[in-house]
C-alpha positions in Angstrom: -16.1 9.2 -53.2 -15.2 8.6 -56.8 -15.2 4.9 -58.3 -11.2 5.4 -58.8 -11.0 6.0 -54.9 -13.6 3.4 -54.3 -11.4 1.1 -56.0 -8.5 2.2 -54.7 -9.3 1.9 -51.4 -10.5 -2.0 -52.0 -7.2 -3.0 -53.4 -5.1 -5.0 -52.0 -1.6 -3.1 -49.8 0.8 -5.5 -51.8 3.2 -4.8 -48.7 0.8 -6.5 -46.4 1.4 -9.4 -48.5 5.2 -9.8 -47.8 6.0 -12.3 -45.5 9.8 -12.3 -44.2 11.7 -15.4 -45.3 12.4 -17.7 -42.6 15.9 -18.3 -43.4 16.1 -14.5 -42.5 15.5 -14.9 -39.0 19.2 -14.9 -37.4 19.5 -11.6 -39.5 16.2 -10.0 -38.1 17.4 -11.0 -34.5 20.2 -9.3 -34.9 18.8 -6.3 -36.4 16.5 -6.5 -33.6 18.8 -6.7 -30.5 20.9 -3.6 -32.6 17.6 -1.8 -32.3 17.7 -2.1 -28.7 21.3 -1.3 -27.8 20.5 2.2 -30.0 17.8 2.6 -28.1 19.9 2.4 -24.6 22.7 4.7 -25.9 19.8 7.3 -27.2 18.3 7.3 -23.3 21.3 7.9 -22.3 22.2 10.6 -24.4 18.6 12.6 -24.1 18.4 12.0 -28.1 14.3 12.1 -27.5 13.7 12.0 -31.3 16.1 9.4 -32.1 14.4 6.8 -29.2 11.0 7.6 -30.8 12.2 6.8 -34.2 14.2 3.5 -33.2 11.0 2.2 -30.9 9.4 2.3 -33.9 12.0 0.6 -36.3 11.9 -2.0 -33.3 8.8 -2.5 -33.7 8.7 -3.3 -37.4 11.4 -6.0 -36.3 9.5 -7.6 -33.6 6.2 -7.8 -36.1 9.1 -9.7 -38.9 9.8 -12.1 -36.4 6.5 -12.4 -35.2 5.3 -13.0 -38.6 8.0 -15.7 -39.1 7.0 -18.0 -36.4 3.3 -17.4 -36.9 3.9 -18.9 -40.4 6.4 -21.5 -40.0 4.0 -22.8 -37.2 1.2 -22.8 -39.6 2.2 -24.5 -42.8 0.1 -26.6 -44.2 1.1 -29.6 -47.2 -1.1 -28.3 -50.1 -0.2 -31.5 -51.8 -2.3 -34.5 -53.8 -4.7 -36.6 -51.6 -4.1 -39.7 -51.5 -6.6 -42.7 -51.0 -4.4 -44.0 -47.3 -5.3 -47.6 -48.1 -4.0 -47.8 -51.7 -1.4 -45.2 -51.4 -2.2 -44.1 -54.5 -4.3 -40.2 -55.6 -8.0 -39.8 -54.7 -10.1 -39.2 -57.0 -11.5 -36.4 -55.9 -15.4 -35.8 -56.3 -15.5 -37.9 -59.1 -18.0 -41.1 -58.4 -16.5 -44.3 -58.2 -16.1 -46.0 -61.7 -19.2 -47.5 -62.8 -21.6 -45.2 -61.1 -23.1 -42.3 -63.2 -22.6 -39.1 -61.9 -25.1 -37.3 -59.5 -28.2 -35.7 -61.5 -27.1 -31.5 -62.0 -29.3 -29.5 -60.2 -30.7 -26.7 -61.9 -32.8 -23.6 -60.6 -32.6 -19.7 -60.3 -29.2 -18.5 -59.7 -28.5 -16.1 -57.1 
């Protein structure tokens, strides 16, 4: 393997990334059941190739919805913490005012 390969094969699939918007979902459930009803009338019309090639389009659907509600049940607030008794932003891993900081610790470095 070359490095280019190498490389290429570490990189990220940017279409893995894609997550289907939410507000999408009525769209994809459509899209979805259509899948379905072209997949009946394909049965029923002995168009092998064309069932193959919708099972796997319904797929793709199912996965977009899937995705959805895996991420919509997963959210998570990203936002400032606060300090729950003063209501007002933490400060972090700072020490508390007055108080030096904790001694660095220095040594060999991996």
């Amino acid at each position: 393997m070359t490095s280019s390969s190498v490389a290429a094969s570490r990189a990220p699939n940017p279409l893995r990334m894609l997550w289907p918007d939410p507000a999408q979902k009525h769209r994809l459930t459509e899209i979805r059941d259509n899948f379905t009803a072209r997949i009946a009338e394909a049965e029923r019309e002995g168009w092998c190739g064309e069932v193959e090639g919708l099972r796997i389009s319904l797929a793709g659907a199912e996965d977009k919805l899937t995705q959805i509600g895996r991420r919509t049940a997963t959210t998570a607030d990203l936002g400032t913490k606060t300090d729950k008794k003063n209501k007002t932003p933490s400060s972090g891993n700072r020490p508390p005012a007055g108080r030096p900081p904790p001694p660095r610790v220095t040594g060999a470095e991996d």
